[in-house]
N, C-alpha and C positions, 0 to 999 in steps of 0.2 A: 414320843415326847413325854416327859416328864413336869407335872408340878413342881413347887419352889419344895413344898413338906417332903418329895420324896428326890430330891436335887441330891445326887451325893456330892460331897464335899470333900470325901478322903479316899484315896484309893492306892494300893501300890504299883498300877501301873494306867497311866493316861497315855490314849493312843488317839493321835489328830489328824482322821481322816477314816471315808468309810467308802472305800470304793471296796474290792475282790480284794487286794493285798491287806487293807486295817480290817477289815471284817475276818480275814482266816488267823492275822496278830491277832484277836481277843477272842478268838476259838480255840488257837492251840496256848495261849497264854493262860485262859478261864478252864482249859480240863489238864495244864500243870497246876491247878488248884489255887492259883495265882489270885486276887482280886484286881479287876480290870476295868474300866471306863473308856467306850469308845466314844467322840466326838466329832459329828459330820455336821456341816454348817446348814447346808439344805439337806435332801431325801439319800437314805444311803444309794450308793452307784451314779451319784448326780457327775461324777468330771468322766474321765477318761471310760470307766468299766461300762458307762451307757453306751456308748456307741460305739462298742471294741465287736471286733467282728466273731471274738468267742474260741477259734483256732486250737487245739490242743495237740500238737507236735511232743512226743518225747527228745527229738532228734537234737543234738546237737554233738558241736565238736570239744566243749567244754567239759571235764569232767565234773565238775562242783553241778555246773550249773541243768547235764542232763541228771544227776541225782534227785535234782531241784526238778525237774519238771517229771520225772518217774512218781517221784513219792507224791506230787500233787495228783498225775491220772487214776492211782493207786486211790487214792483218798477219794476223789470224783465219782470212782465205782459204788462205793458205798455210800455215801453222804445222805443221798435223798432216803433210803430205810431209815439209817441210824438217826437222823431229824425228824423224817418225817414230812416233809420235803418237798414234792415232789420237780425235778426236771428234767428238760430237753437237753440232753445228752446224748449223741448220736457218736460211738465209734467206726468211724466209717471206713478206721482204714486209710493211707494216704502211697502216694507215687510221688517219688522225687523223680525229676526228669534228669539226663546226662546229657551235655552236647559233647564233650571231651572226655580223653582219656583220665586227664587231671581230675576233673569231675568222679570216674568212677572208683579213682584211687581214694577219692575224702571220703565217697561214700565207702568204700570198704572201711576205714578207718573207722568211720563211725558205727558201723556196724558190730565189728569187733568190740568195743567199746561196751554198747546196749546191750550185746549178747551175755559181758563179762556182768553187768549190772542185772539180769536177767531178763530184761528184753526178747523180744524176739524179732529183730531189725534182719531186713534180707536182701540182696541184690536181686535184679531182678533182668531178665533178656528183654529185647523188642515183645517177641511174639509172647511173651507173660503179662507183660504191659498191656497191649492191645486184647488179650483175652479177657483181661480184666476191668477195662476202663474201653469199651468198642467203639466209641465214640473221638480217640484219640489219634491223632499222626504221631507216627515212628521213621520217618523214612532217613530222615538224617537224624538219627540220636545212639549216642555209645550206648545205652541201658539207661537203668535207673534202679529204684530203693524202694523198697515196701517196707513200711512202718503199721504194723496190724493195728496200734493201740492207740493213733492217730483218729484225728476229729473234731467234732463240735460242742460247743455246751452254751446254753445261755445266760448272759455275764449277770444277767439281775438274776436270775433267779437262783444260781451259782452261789452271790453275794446275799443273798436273802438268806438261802439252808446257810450259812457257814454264820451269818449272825444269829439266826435262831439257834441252833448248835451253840455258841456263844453263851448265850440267855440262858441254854438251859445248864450249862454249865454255871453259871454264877455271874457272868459278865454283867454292864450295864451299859445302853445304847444309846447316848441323849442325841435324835435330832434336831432338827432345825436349832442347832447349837454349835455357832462358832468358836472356837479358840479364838482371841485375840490379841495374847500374847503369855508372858511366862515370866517369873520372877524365882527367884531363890531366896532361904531362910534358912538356916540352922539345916545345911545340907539335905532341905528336901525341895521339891518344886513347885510353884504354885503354878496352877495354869487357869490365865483369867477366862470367863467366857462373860455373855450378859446374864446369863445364870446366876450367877454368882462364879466362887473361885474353889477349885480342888486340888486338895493340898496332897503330893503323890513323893513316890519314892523313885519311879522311875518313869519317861517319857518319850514315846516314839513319833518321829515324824512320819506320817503314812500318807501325805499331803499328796501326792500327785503329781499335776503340775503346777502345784503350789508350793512343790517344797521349796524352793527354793525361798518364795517369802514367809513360808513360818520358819525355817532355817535363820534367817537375820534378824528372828528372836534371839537366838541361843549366841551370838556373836558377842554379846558384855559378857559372857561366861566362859568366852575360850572359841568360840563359833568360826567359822569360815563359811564364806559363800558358796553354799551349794552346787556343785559343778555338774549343769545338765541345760537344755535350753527345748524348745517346744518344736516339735514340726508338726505339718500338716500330713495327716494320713489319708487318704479317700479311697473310697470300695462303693462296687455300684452291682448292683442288683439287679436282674431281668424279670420281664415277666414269663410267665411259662412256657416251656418250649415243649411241643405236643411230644416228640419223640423221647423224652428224657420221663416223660410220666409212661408210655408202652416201658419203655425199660424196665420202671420199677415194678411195675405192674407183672411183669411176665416172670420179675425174680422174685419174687414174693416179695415185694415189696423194701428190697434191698435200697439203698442209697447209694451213688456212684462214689467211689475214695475219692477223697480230697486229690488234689493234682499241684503240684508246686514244679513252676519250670525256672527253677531257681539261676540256670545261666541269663533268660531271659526277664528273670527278676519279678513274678508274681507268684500270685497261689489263686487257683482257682477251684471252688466249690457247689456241689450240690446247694442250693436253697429252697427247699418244699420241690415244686417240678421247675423251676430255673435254676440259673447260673449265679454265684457269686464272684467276681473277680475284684482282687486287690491286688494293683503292682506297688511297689517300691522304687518307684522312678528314680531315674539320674538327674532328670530336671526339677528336682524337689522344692520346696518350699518349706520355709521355717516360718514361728510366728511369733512375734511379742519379741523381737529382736533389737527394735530399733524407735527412735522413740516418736518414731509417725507412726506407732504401733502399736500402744500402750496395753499391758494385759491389763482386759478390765477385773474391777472390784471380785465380781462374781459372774461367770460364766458356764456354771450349772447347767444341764441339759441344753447345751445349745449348741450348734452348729458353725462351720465357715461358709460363705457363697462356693457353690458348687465350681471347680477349674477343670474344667474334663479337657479340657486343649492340650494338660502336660501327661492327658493319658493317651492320646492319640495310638503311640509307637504302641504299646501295650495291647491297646484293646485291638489292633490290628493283628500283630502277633498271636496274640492266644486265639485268632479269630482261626490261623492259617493252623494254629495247632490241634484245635477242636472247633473245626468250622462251624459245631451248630449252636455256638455262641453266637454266630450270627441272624440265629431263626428268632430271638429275643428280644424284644425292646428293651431300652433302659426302664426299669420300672421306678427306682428310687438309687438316687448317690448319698454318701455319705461323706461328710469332709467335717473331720473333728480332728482337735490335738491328742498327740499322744509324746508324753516326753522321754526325752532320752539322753541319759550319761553320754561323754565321749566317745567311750567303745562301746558303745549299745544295750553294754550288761547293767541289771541295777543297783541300787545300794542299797548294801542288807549289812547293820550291824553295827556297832559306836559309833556315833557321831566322832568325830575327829576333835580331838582338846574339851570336849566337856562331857562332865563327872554323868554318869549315869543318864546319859540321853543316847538314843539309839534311832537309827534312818532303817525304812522299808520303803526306798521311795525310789525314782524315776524307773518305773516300768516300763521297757517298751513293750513285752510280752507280758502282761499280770494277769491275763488270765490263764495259761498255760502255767504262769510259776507263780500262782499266788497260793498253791497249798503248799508247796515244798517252800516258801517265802514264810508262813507263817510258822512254820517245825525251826526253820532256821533262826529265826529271830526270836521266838520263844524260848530257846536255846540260850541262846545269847545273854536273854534281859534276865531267865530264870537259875542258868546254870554260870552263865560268864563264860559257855567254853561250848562247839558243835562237835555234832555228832562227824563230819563231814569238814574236813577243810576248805573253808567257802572266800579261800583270799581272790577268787575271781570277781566275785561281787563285794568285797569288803570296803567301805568305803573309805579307808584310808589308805588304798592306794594309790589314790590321788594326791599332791601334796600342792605345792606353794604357787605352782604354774600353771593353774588351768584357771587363767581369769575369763572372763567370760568371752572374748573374741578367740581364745581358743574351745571353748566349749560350745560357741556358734558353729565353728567350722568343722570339727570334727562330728557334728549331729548330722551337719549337712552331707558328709563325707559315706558315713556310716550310714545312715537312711540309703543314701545312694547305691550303696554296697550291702545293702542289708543280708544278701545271700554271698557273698561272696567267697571264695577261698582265701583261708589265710596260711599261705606261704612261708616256709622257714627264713626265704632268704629276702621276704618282701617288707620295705617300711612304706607306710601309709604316711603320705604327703603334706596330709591338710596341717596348717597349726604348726610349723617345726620351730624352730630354734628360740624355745621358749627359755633355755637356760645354755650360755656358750659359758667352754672354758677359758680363758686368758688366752691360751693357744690356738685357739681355735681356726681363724684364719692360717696360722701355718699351716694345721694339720690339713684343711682341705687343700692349701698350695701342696703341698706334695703328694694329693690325689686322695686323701680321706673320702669314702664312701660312707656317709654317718648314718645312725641308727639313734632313736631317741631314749634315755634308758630315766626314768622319773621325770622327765622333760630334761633331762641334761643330752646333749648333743653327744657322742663319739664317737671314733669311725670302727666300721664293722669291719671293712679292711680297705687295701691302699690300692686304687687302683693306678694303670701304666698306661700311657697314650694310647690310645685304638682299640680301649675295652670299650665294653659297651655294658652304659651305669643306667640303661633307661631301665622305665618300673617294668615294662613288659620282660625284660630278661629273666626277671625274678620270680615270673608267674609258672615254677616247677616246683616238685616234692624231691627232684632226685638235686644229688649231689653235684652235679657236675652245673658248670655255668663259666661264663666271667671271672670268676672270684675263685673259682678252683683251682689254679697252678696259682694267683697271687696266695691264697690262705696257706698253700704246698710253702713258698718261697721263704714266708712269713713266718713257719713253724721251724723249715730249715736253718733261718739265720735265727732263731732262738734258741735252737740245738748247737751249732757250731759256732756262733760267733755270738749277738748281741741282739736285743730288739728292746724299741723304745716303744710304749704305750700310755698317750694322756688319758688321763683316767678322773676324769673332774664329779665330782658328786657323793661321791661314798658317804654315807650317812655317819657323822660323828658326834660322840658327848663327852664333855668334861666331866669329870666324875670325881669331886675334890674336896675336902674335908673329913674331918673328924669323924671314925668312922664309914666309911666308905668300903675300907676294904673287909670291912667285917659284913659289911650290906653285901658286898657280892658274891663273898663267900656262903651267905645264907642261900642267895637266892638260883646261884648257877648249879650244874649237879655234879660239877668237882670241883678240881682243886684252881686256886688264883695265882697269875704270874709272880715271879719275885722280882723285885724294881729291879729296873734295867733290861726286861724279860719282855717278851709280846707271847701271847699263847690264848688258843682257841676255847669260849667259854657258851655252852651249851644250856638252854634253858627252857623246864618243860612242864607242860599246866598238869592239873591235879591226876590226870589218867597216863601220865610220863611220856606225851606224848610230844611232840618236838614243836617248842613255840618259834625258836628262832635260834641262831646263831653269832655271837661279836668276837671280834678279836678284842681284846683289852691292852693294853699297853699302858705296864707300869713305870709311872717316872719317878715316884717315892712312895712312900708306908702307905699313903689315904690321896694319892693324886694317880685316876687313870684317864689314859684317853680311851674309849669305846668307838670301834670303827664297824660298821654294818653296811650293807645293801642299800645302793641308793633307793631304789625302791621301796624297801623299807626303815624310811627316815620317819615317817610318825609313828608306826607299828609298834616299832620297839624304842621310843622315846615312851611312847605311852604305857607299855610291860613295864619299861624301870621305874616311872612317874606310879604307877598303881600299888607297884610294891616298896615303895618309899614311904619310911614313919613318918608321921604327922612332925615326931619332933626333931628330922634327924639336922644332925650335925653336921652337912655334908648339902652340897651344891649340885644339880644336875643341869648340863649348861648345853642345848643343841650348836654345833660351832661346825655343822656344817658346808656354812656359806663360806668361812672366813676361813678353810686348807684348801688345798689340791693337793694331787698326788699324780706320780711317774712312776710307771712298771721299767726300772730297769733289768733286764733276764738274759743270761748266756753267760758262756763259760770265758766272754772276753769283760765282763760288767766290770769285776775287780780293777782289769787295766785303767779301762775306759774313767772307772772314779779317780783312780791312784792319780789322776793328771791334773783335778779339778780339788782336791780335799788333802788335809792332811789328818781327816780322820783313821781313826783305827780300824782297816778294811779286815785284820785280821779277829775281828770279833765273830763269834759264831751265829751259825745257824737261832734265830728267834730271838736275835738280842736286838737290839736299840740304841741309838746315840745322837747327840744333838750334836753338828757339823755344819763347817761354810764349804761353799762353793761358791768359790771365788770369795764375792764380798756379800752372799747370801746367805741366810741360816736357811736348814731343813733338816729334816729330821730324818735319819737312814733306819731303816729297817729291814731289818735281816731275814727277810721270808718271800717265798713267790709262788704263787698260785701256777705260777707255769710249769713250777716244777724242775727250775734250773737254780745254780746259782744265781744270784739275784736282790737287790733289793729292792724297797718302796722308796721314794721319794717324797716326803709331804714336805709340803710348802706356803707359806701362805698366798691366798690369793691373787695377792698383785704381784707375786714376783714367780707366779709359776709361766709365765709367757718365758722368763728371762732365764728359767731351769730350764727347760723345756728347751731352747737354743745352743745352749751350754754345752748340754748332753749328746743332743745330734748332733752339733760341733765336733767335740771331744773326741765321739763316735766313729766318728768317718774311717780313719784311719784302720780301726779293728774290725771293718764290714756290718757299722748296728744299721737294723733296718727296721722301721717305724711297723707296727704291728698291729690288727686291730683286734675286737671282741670275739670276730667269726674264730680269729688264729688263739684266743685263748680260750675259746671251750673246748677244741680240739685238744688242748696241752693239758687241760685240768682234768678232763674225761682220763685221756691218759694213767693219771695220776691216780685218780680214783675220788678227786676234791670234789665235793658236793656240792651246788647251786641250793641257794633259797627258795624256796616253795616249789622245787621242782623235785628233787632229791630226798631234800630236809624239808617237809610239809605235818601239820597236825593229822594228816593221817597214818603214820606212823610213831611207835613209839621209838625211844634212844635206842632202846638193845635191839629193834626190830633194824633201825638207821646203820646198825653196824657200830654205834659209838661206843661200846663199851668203857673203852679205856675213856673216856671223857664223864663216868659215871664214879662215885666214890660214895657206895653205899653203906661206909663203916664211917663217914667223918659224921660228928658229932652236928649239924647243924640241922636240922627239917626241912630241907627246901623242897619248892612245889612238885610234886611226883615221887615222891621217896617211895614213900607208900606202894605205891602201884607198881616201882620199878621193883621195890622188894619184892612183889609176889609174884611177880614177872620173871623174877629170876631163880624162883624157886620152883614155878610150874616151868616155863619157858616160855619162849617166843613162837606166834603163832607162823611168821615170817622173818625173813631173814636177807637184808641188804648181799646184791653179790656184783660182781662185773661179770659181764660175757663177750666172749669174745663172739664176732658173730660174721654168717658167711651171707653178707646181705650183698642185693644187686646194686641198683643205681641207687636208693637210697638209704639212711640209716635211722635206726629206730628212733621215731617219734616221742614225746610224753602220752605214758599212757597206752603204746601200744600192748597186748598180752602176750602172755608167756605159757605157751603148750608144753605137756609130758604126757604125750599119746592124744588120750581123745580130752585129755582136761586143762582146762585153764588153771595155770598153778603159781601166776604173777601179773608183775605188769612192768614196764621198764619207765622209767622216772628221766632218763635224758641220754641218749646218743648222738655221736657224731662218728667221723672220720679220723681216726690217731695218724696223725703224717707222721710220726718217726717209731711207729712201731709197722705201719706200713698196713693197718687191720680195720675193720668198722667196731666201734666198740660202741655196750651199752651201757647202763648202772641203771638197780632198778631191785625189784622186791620179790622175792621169790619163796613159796612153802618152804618151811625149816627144812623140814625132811631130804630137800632135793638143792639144799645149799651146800652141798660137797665138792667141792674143786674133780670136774672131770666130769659130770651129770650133763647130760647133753638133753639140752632145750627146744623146742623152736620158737621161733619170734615171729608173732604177724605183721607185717608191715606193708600197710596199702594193700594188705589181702595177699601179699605174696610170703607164705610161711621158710622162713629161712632157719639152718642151723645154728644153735647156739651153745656154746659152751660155760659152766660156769667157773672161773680161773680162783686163786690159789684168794685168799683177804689178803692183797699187798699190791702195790703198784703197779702195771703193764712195764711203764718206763721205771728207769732205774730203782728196782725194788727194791734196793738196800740205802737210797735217798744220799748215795755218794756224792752225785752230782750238786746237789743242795747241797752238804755240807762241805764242799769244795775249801 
């Protein structure tokens, strides 16, 4: 606590909240030399970090987010010297358990993965397990995972060394100091407390599970509701079990590993000489949901009444897996909130629509990822740009549709499934049809199996009477299923005849006035279409590294339309909004809601339009024109991600049900058959077209992506990365974009699996599928310069089974001279 005479009142960055996440923000923000101001209302660690059970897993499937919890255990080893410090930090080592073969395919995956990151993740047999952990049943289990780096830490005192670190770095810690709200001035922030007010340059939410209400401060300024909701978490504690103290006793005092029986959905741990068990129930509980539940004012160090009824299954289970959890009495339970985004990951990074405020908030892990939480967001507020492509946890991947009865249901969903696999061909149930297209109901009458893409509805592909669309189908890694001869069928008639595809959400902005095209010109790293023109425009932050990708589509001198990734609909409204002049002459207008769009693709499309338009079908490849069908405008565009001839269809909103019938009407005759997403990544893989944040990510730069030609290092403009791509192109690229052909089993390469040349890791692959008309598994993905030459043969781990790979020629699988497009 601080007096009024040593109150500060100015600072360049105020952070609102002091659990384990705002305490490592003003540790790694205070030694970028930054000035910083933390603000906790009661004692630091008083919400979530007090009664977190401390857990420290490297392990995940995420590639952002195990970076994120590497670089925190990294940081944890040394913390207590370098403060000064000291804590209870026990690496004790952990076992994931396997009940399935599926199970032991993630675990290879992830291992692979840890190993490329420098890890030392390992599979593990029965009788390894049991040598190590004597105590355990193996009798029904595939294997399991040892994680050496695995363990415990204590969250207070964890949060204590990373604010003293703080302090002595320069930070300032006001407790018993609430924020109470926030105002703006001459572009800086005031943020009030009863303190008085400190006036900042920049501000992070680190609330907890409060962010969500200090979040509907920042809503006069651009703000949207916070998307996360509260569950109950509970873990209970034994008292000492004599045999588990002989244990440690006779190994010199060794600690048993942590134990995670992730199909059965807990984790069970060493506590002094007992047991700790926490499950993640199915029959969970949420809280402060409803309003005979009001979240109070301040709930600081406290507790929920203990509900051990919904741990029954649980404590019985782990009883039959490690019976001598039964020698234990319950010594103490724990039932406190811990909040959680939609899909469970948190949010690290801009606030979403307003200037200079930034989220570090719903943790469901923050102690495990609250040091790699602080590099990342210090990142953010002091550079504007990560070391690490962190769009996993970015919180503007959420956008218009996660009101809060979808963000009830998916917590509940996601709690539920806390361990779960997640399946290439699996969509999670909870919360869907939070955005339909016009079409929508046809698309499911003709058997649309949908997949939610930004909360927009549409089908992954089409299924035929006597498939079977239940979610258990879906619960495989390999290829084959239900949907494998429909996605065959679906590629076939996109090859030889026609396929229709609604396609509702694509993220769009008017881009119109005076000036405009000189604005894009600056800011992309080539050249701008010429009106009448659509053509791909590349954009890349200060280290040339790939921010994101739009089509532009020009209709005159200073009027484009910009088309993106549904997904990324705030992302990149917010890139073009940041590098927009204060005084420019020009309009940026999100217009999203108010198109739709049709993939029309195949070598019969031409026919199938000539019957409906008397537009000019013989315009080329990447042009544009504004046309009726029938008594409809929409707009034809001459390009297609499939890779056939082809155009788009945009349309406005209310009239896309009535395209949409037009076309499959029209259709029938030439054989089009309705197509969904699974049948277009298959055809774009093909191709060699890149996906967003899968392909094209900030972890790579353009010349690394393969863009070259989308680079124009002689035009006279500065745009963001020149610099860096200049130098880049004078030393070279350290890696090098390639396709592979690859001789995989059942299934095809994942994101992120690696790429062997002998005993070395010398890539990683960014997205594969199955090419139905070249007949081959293909991947795309990143590989050492050196070993990017057409014919260098690779191997690919996938699910642990090393497969051959070939690297092929920079040109398309399918039609590499793009005949077929320009038909």
């Amino acid at each position: 606590m601080s007096d009024s005479a040593t109150f500060p009142t100015t600072a360049r960055v105020v952070i609102i909240g002091g659990g384990a996440v705002g305490a490592s923000c003003a540790y790694h923000i205070a030694k970028a030399g930054w000035d910083v101001v933390l603000l906790e209302k009661n004692e630091l660690t008083a919400g979530s970090t007090w009664h977190a059970a401390g857990n420290c897993p490297s392990f995940s499937t995420s590639w952002a987010v195990m970076n994120m919890q590497r670089y925190s255990l990294e940081l944890y080893r040394t913390l207590a010297d370098e403060v000064d410090y000291p804590m209870n930090y026990h690496v004790t080592g952990s076992i994931r358990l396997a009940h399935s073969k599926e199970r032991m395919m993630e675990f290879e995956r992830a291992c692979s993965m840890g190993n490329y990151q420098g890890l030392t993740l390992n599979m593990m047999t029965n009788d390894e397990m049991k040598a190590m952990y004597p105590f355990l049943e193996t009798h029904d289990l595939e294997g399991g995972m040892y994680d050496p780096d695995d363990g415990d830490i204590d969250p207070a005192q964890l949060t204590q060394a990373l604010a003293k670190g703080a302090r002595m770095a320069g930070a300032k810690i006001e407790r018993f100091c609430p924020a109470t709200g926030v105002s703006r001035e001459n572009g800086e922030w005031i943020v009030h407390t009863p303190k008085g007010d400190i006036r900042c340059e920049k501000v992070v939410n680190a609330a907890g599970y409060y962010a969500q209400r200090v979040g509907e401060w920042f809503k006069p300024y651009g703000g949207r509701t916070v998307p996360m909701a509260t569950m109950s978490h509970q873990y209970f504690l034994t008292e000492e079990i004599p045999a588990i103290k002989e244990w440690c006793e006779s190994t010199g005092n060794r600690k048993l590993p942590l134990l995670r029986d992730v199909d059965s959905s807990y984790y069970l741990r060493q506590e002094k000489y007992g047991l700790n068990l926490g499950p993640y129930e199915r029959n969970c509980k949420g809280h402060w949901m409803t309003p005979d539940d009001p979240m109070p004012e301040d709930f600081s160090f406290q507790l929920y009444p203990d509900d051990l009824d919904r741990l029954e299954w649980y404590i019985e289970d782990a009883m039959a897996r490690v019976p001598l959890l039964g020698e234990g009495g319950v010594g103490r339970n724990i039932n406190g909130p811990i909040p959680y985004a939609p899909d469970g990951l948190p949010l690290i990074g801009p606030m979403p629509g307003v200037p200079n405020a930034y989220e570090a908030c719903v943790f469901t892990f923050g102690i495990t990822q609250g040091g790699g939480a602080g590099k990342v967001l210090a990142e953010w507020v002091t550079e504007g740009q990560t070391e690490w492509d962190m769009w996993a946890v970015d919180p503007r991947r959420y956008t218009d549709y996660t009101d809060q009865d979808y963000c009830d249901k998916k917590a509940m969903e996601v709690y539920g499934h806390e361990y779960a696999m997640h399946f290439p061909w699996h969509e999670w149930p909870a919360a869907r049809d939070k955005k339909l297209s016009p079409a929508h109901d046809r698309v499911k009458e003709l058997g649309g199996v949908m997949g939610a893409y930004n909360g927009w509805e549409r089908a992954n592909w089409f299924a035929q009477e006597g498939d079977d669309t239940s979610e258990e189908s879906t619960h495989t890694w390999d290829r084959s299923g239900p949907w494998e001869p429909r996605i065959r069928e679906e590629c076939e008639a996109v090859r030889d005849a026609a396929g229709i595809l609604d396609l509702p959400g694509f993220s769009r902005y008017r881009l119109q006035g005076e000036g405009a095209a000189e604005f894009l010109r600056g800011l992309c790293t080539g050249g701008i279409p010429k009106v009448g023109r659509i053509g791909l425009l590349y954009f890349a932050d200060d280290r040339g590294r790939i921010v994101t990708e739009m089509s532009a589509m020009r209709l005159d001198e200073d009027f484009f339309f910009l088309i993106t990734a549904a997904t990324a609909q705030w992302h990149d409204l917010e890139w073009l909004q940041k590098h927009m002049p204060s005084d420019a002459g020009f309009t940026l207008t999100d217009v999203t809601r108010e198109f739709s769009c049709q993939i029309l693709a195949g070598p019969k499309s031409r026919d199938i339009l000539a019957g409906l338009t008397e537009a000019d079908l013989s315009q080329p490849w990447l042009t544009h024109q504004s046309a009726q069908l029938g008594d409809t405008w929409v707009q034809l565009v001459r390009v297609s991600f499939a890779g056939e001839l082809g155009w788009e269809v945009h349309s406005k909103i209310e009239d896309t049900a009535a395209v949409y019938d037009m076309l499959l009407e029209a259709g029938q005759p030439h054989g089009l058959k309705p197509f969904g997403m699974y049948a277009l990544n298959s055809l774009r893989i093909e191709k060699g077209y890149r996906a967003w944040k899968g392909d094209l990510s900030t972890d790579y730069t353009l010349f690394e992506g393969g863009l070259d030609r989308f680079v124009k290092l002689d035009k006279p403009q500065d745009f963001p990365g020149k610099a860096a791509l200049l130098s880049e192109k004078q030393k070279g690229s350290a890696k090098r974009f390639v396709t592979l052909l690859v001789e995989a089993g059942d299934c095809d390469a994942p994101y992120m699996s690696t790429l062997w040349h002998g005993d070395d890791v010398v890539g990683e692959t960014t997205s594969g599928a199955w090419g139905y008309r070249i007949g081959a598994s293909v991947a795309l993905g990143m590989v050492r310069s050196d070993l990017a030459e057409p014919g260098t043969e690779l191997q690919v781990n996938i699910y642990g089974q090393m497969c051959r790979a070939v690297v092929q020629e920079d040109r398309p699988l399918w039609d590499p001279e793009n005949e077929r497009l320009r038909a």
